[in-house]
C-alpha positions in Angstrom: 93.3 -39.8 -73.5 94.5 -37.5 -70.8 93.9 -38.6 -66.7 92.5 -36.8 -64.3 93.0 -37.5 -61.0 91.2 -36.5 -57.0 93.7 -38.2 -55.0 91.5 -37.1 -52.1 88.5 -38.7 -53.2 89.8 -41.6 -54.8 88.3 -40.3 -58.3 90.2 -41.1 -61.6 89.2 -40.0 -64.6 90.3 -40.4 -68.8 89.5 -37.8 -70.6 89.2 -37.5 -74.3 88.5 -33.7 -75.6 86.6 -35.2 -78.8 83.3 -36.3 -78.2 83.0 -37.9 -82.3 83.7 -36.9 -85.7 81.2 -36.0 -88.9 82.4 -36.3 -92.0 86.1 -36.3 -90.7 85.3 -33.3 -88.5 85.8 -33.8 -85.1 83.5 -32.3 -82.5 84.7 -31.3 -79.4 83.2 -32.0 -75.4 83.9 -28.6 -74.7 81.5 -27.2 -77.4 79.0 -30.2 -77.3 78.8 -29.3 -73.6 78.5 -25.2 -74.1 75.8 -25.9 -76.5 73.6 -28.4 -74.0 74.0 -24.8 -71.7 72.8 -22.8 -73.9 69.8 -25.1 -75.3 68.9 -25.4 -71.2 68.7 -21.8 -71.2 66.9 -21.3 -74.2 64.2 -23.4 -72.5 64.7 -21.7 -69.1 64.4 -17.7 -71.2 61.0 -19.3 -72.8 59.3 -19.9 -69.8 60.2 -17.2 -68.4 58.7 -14.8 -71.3 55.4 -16.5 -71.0 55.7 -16.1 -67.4 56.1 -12.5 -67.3 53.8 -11.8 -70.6 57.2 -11.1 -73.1 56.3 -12.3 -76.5 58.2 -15.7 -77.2 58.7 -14.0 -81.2 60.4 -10.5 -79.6 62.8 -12.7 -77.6 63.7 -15.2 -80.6 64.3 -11.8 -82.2 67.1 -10.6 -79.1 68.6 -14.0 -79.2 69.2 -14.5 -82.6 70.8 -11.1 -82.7 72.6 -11.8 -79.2 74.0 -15.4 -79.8 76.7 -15.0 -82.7 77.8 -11.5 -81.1 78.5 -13.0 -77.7 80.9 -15.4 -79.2 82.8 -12.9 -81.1 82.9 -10.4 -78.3 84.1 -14.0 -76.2 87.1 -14.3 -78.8 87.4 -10.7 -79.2 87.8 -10.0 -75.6 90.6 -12.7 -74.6 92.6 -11.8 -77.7 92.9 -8.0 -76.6 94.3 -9.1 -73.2 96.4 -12.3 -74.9 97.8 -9.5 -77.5 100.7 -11.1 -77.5 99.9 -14.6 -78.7 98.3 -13.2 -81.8 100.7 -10.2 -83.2 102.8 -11.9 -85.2 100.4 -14.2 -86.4 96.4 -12.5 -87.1 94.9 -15.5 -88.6 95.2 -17.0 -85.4 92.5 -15.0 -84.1 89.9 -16.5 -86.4 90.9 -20.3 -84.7 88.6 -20.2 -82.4 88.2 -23.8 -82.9 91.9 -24.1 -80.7 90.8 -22.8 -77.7 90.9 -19.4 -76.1 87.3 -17.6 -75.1 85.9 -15.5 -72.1 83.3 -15.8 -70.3 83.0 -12.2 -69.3 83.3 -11.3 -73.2 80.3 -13.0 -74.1 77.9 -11.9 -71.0 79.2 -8.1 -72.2 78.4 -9.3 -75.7 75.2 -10.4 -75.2 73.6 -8.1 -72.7 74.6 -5.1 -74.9 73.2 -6.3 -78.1 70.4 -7.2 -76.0 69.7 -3.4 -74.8 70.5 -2.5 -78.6 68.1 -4.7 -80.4 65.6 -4.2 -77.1 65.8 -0.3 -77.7 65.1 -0.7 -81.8 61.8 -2.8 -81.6 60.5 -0.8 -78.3 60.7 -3.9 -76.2 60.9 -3.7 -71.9 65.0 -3.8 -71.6 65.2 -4.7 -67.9 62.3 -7.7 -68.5 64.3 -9.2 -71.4 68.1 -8.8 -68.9 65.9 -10.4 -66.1 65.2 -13.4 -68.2 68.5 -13.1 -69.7 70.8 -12.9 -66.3 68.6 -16.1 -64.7 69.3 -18.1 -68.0 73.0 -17.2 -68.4 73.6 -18.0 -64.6 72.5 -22.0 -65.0 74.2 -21.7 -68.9 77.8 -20.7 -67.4 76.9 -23.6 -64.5 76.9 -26.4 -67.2 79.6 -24.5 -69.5 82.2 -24.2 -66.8 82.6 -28.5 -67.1 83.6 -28.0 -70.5 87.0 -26.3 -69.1 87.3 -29.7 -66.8 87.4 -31.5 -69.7 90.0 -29.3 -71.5 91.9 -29.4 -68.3 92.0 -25.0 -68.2 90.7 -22.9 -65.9 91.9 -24.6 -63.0 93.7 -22.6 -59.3 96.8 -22.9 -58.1 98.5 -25.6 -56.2 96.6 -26.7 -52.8 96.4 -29.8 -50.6 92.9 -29.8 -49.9 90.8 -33.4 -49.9 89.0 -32.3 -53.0 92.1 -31.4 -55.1 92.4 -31.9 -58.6 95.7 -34.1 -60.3 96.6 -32.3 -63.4 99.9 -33.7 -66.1 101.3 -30.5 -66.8 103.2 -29.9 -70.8 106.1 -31.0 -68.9 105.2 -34.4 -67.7 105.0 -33.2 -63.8 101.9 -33.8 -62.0 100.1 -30.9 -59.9 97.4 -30.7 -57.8 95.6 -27.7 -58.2 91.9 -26.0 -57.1 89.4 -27.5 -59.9 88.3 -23.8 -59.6 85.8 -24.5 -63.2 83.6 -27.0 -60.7 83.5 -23.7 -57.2 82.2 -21.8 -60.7 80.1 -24.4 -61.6 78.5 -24.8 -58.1 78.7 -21.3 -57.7 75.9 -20.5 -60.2 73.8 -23.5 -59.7 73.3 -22.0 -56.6 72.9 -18.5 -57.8 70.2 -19.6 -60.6 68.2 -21.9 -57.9 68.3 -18.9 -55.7 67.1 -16.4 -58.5 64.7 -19.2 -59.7 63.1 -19.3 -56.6 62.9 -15.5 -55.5 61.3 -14.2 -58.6 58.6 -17.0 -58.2 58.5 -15.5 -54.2 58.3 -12.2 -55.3 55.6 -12.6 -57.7 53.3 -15.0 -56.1 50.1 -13.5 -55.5 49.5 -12.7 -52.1 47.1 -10.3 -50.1 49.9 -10.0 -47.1 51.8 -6.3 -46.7 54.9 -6.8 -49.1 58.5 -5.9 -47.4 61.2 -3.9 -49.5 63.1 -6.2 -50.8 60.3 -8.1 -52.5 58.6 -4.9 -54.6 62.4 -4.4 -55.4 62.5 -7.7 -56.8 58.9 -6.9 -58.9 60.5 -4.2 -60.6 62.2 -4.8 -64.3 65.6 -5.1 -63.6 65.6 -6.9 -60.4 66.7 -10.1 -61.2 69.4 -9.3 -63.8 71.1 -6.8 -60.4 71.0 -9.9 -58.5 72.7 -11.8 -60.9 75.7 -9.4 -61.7 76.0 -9.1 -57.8 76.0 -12.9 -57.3 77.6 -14.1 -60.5 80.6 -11.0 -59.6 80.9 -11.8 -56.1 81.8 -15.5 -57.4 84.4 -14.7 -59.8 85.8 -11.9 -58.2 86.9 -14.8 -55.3 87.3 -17.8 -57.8 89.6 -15.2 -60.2 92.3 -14.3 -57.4 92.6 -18.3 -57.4 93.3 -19.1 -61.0 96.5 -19.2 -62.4 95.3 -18.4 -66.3 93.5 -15.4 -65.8 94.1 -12.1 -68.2 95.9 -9.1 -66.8 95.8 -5.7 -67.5 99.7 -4.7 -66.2 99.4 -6.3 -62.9 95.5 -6.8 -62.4 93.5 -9.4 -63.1 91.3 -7.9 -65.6 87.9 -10.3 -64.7 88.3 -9.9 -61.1 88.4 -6.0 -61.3 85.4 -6.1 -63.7 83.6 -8.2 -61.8 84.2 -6.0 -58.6 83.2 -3.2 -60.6 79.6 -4.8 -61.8 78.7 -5.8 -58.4 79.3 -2.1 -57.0 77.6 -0.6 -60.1 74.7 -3.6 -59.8 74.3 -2.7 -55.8 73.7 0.4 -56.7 71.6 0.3 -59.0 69.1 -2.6 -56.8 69.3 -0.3 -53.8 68.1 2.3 -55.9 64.7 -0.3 -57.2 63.9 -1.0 -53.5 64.4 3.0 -52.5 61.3 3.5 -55.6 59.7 0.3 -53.8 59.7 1.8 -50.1 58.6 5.2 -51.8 55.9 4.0 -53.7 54.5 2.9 -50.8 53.9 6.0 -49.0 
């Protein structure tokens, strides 16, 4: 067991990555925990469809595509920017099992399988990344606690109350941000907030409707919202990490996730500009 300590708030914790073994197999927290996500979003995506009239069968149809590419384009996309830890060795690339995924990877993945499969069976694109961005937003909330329990993803050094006491490969201890749990918090917030504004926004009402909320009616709404949100997060939780990817000297997530939310800003303003002219 490895311990995990908050000085600050008098929290100590043992921590044991394997969660129990089948058939001399062992099965990790950190997956047990990513798949309680995603089965949490499935559920979340299925009430959504019936909600806004999206056949439960065409979505089953996006996810089953969707799933198995995210996690390749997860491993795919840390390997390219962790070259060097797999050169000399390429059947390292297939142990997934060992650690070494990105978040950002698997969103990409999944949102452009999503548009391809969408496109094929004629299906409404924007609809399906609505559902999708307000699922994936709560999944990554519960997923982020599987890198507390693999002790990764954490800041850099701090004092602050709520710091987290890491044993670094050493033997030193360090107190660092637990920047998995501002991630985690981070999109709880952003789902309840998305949650609750496309129930708003589509509540039936006989009152004039502002800007914002026939902007929010449109396809596509949501899922701009969540890139804006979700890449407004990272961006500021990245530039505290001390295991993020670079590309030279950047830090490849934070620059993709300024990127999205300039890109996604654009494109929203652009839904409530149709909204304010559709009025007239």
């Amino acid at each position: 067991m490895t311990p995990i300590d908050f000085p600050g708030l008098a929290l100590h914790f043992q921590i044991e990555r394997v969660a129990f073994s089948v058939l001399g197999l062992d099965v990790y927290w950190y997956g047990l925990i990513i798949g309680i996500g995603f089965f949490i979003a499935l559920m979340i995506a299925f009430d959504e469809a019936k909600r806004v009239e999206l056949s439960t069968d065409d979505l089953t149809d996006v996810i089953l595509w969707a799933t198995p590419v995210s996690i390749v384009c997860a491993r795919l996309y840390y390997v390219v920017f962790q070259w060097d830890l797999y050169r000399n060795d390429l059947w390292q690339i297939f142990a997934i099992r060992d650690g070494g995924i990105a978040i950002y990877g698997a969103v990409i993945g999944a949102f452009v399988t999503s548009f391809l499969v969408a496109r094929h069976k004629k299906l409404p694109i924007l609809r399906i990344f609505d559902i999708g961005g307000l699922a994936f937003l709560l999944a990554q909330a519960i997923g982020r606690w599987g890198n507390f329990v693999n002790q990764e993803a954490y800041g850099g050094t701090t004092s602050l109350p709520w710091r987290m006491q890491l044993t670094m490969k050493d033997g030193s201890l360090q107190a660092v941000h637990p920047t998995f749990f501002y991630e985690s918090i981070w999109n709880f917030f952003g789902f309840l907030m998305l949650w609750a504004l496309r129930r708003w926004a589509f509540k039936p009402t006989e009152q004039k409707q502002g800007t914002f909320k026939k902007g929010l009616q449109h396809d596509g709404g949501t899922f701009f919202l969540y890139v804006i949100w979700y890449g407004l997060g990272r961006a500021w939780i990245e530039g505290l990490r001390q295991d993020s990817l670079y590309l030279g000297s950047l830090r490849i997530s934070q620059l993709l996730a300024l990127f999205s939310v300039a890109f996604s800003a654009i494109f929203l303003l652009h839904l409530c500009k149709m909204s304010k002219i559709g009025k007239k």
